[in-house]
NURO-58196 format. One record per residue (C-alpha): x, y, z. Coordinates in steps of 0.25 Angstrom, whole numbers, padded with zeros to 4 digits, always signed. Layout:
<nodes>
XYZ/...
</nodes>
This chain:
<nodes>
-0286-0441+0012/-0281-0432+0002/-0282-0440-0009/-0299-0445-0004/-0299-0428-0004/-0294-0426-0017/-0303-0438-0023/-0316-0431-0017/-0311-0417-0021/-0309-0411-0007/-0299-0402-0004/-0285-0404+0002/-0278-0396+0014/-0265-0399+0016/-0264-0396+0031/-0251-0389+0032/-0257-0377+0024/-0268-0376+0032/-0260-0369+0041/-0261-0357+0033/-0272-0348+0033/-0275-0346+0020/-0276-0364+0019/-0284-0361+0031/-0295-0353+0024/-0295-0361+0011/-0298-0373+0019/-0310-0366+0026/-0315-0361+0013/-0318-0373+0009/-0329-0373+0019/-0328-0387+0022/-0336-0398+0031/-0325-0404+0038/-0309-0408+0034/-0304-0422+0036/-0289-0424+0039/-0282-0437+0039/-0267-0440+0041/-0261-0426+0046/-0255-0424+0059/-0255-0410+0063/-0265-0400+0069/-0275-0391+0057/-0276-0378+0060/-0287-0373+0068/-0294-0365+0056/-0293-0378+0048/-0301-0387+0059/-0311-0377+0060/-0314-0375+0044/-0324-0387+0042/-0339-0387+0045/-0334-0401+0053/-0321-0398+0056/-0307-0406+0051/-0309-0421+0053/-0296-0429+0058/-0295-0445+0052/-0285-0450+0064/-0278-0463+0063/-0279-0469+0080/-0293-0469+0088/-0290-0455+0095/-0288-0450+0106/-0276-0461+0102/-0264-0458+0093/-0267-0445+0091/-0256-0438+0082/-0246-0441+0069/-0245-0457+0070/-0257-0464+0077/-0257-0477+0068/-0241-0482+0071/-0244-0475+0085/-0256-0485+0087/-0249-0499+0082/-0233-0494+0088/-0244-0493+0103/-0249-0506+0101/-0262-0501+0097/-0274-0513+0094/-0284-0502+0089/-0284-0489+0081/-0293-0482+0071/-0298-0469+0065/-0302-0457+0071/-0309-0446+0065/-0308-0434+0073/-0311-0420+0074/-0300-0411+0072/-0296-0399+0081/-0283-0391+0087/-0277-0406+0093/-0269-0415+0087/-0280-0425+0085/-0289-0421+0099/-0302-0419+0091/-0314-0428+0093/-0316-0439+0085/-0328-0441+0078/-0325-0455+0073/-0317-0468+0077/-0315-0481+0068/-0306-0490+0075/-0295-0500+0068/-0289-0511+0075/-0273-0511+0075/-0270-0525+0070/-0256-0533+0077/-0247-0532+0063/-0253-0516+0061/-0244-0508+0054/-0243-0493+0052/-0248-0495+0037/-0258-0505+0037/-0267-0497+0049/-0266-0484+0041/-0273-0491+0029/-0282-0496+0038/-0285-0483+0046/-0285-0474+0033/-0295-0483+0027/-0303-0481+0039/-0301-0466+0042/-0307-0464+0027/-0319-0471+0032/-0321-0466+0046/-0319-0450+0039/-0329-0453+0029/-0338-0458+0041/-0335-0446+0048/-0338-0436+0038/-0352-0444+0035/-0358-0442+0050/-0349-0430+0054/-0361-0421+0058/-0367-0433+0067/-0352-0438+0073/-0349-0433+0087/-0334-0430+0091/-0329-0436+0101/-0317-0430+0109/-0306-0439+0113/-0301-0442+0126/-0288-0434+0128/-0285-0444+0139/-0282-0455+0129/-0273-0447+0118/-0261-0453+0113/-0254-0446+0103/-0248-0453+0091/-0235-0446+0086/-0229-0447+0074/-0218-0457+0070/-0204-0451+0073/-0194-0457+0062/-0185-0461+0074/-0196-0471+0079/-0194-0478+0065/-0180-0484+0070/-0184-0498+0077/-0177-0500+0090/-0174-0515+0090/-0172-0514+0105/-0185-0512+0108/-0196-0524+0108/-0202-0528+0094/-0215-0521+0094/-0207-0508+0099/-0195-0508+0091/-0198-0497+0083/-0199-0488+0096/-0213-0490+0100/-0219-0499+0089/-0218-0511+0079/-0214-0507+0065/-0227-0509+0061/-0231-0495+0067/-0220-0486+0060/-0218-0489+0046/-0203-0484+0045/-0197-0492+0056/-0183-0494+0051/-0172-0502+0053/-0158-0505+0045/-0155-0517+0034/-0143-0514+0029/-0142-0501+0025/-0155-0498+0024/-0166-0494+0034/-0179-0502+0033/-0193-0498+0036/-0201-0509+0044/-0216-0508+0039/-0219-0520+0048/-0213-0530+0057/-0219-0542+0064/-0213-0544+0081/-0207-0557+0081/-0203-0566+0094/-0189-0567+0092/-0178-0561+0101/-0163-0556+0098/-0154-0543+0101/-0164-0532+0094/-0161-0528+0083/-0154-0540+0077/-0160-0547+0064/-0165-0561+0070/-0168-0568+0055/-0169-0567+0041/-0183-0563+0043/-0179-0549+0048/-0182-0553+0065/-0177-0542+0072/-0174-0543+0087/-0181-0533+0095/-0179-0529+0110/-0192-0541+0112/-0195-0550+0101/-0192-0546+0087/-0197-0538+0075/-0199-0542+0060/-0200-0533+0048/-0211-0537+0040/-0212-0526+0030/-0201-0516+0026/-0197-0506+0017/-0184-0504+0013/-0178-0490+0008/-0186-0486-0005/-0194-0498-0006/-0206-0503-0005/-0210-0509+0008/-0208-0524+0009/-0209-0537+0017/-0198-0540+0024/-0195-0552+0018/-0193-0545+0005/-0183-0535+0011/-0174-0547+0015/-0175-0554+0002/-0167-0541-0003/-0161-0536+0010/-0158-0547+0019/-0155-0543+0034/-0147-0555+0041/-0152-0561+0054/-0144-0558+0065/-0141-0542+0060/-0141-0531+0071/-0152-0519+0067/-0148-0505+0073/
</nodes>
């Protein structure tokens, strides 16, 4: 967003400092139409959301009232989700409660990770805020349904651990690897980051290493890295990693 502003010669708000009063009067000076956030995950100031002609326009990542908040695309796949999609809403005092004027739905394909369905929802939040700004005079918000509202919170670092004790699609506490893109789990002395994993129908004490192929045991079925990263590399399919940093069937993971 930043860099499609600067490119178009628009101005920037960094929205920390429009806490203050005096950003707060610069922004409003500016006289504008209507502001477009993207990516920020607290509340503006009232003063701020009621500057614009048009108000402050939201592009939110889940088809709202579902996963409002900090992390609605790893909250989406980690639930299982078939469907997401881009919402472009209406700002106001709750954290993601305003109407939304504009929905483009995205299917959630089985092998999704966290990476590949942000490319795919930023591409279509572009177009969906530039459709929205075309028609915004003819659009008709449409409030959501508070009975349906689940909330997306943001991904602790403690989630990251996998728990091998727990089934394959859950072993990272509540999703597939795929989800969180700093699962980790140890090789030696170093901690790996899982970027993707495969479930595999294999069984054995979790946590153990089934083959050369990196098959981990889960607490049902197993899971396999596909795409990893070590520590100050580049991310890496996993059979690359094991060319340079075998891990032996039959090891125990923590």
């Amino acid at each position: 967003m930043q860099a499609l502003a600067q490119t178009l010669d628009l101005p920037v708000f960094t929205p920390l400092r429009l806490r203050d009063a005096e950003r707060q009067a610069e922004f409003a000076a500016h006289r504008a139409d209507v502001a477009v956030v993207a990516a920020y995950g607290l509340i503006l100031p009232q003063p701020v959301l009621d500057a614009p002609r048009y108000g402050c326009l939201n592009i939110h990542a889940s088809l709202l009232p579902r996963w409002r908040g900090a992390a609605p695309i790893q909250r989406a796949i980690e639930a299982g989700d078939t469907e997401t999609g881009i919402c472009i809403m209406q700002m106001e005092a709750g954290l993601d409660t305003g109407p939304v004027l504009l929905r483009r739905p995205c299917p959630i394909a089985p092998d999704e990770t966290a990476a590949t369905l942000h490319d795919r929802l930023a591409a279509l939040g572009a177009e969906a805020i530039v459709d929205a700004l075309a028609h915004l005079r003819t659009l008709t918000p449409q409030p959501q349904d508070e009975s349906r509202a689940t909330y997306a919170a943001k991904i602790d670092k403690a989630e990251a651990k996998l728990d091998w004790s727990q089934p394959a699609p859950s072993s990272s506490g509540g999703c597939a690897p795929s989800a969180r893109p700093r699962c980790l789990f140890p090789a030696g002395d170093e901690r790996i980051r899982v970027l993707a994993a495969e479930v595999m129908d294999a069984d054995g004490t979790p946590g153990t290493v089934l083959d050369t192929s990196l098959t981990i045991a889960c607490g049902a079925q197993a899971l396999r890295p596909t795409l990893v990263q070590r520590a100050g590399k580049a991310a890496m399919p996993t059979t690359e990693m094991l060319r340079g940093l075998p891990v032996a069937a039959g090891l125990r993971l923590e």
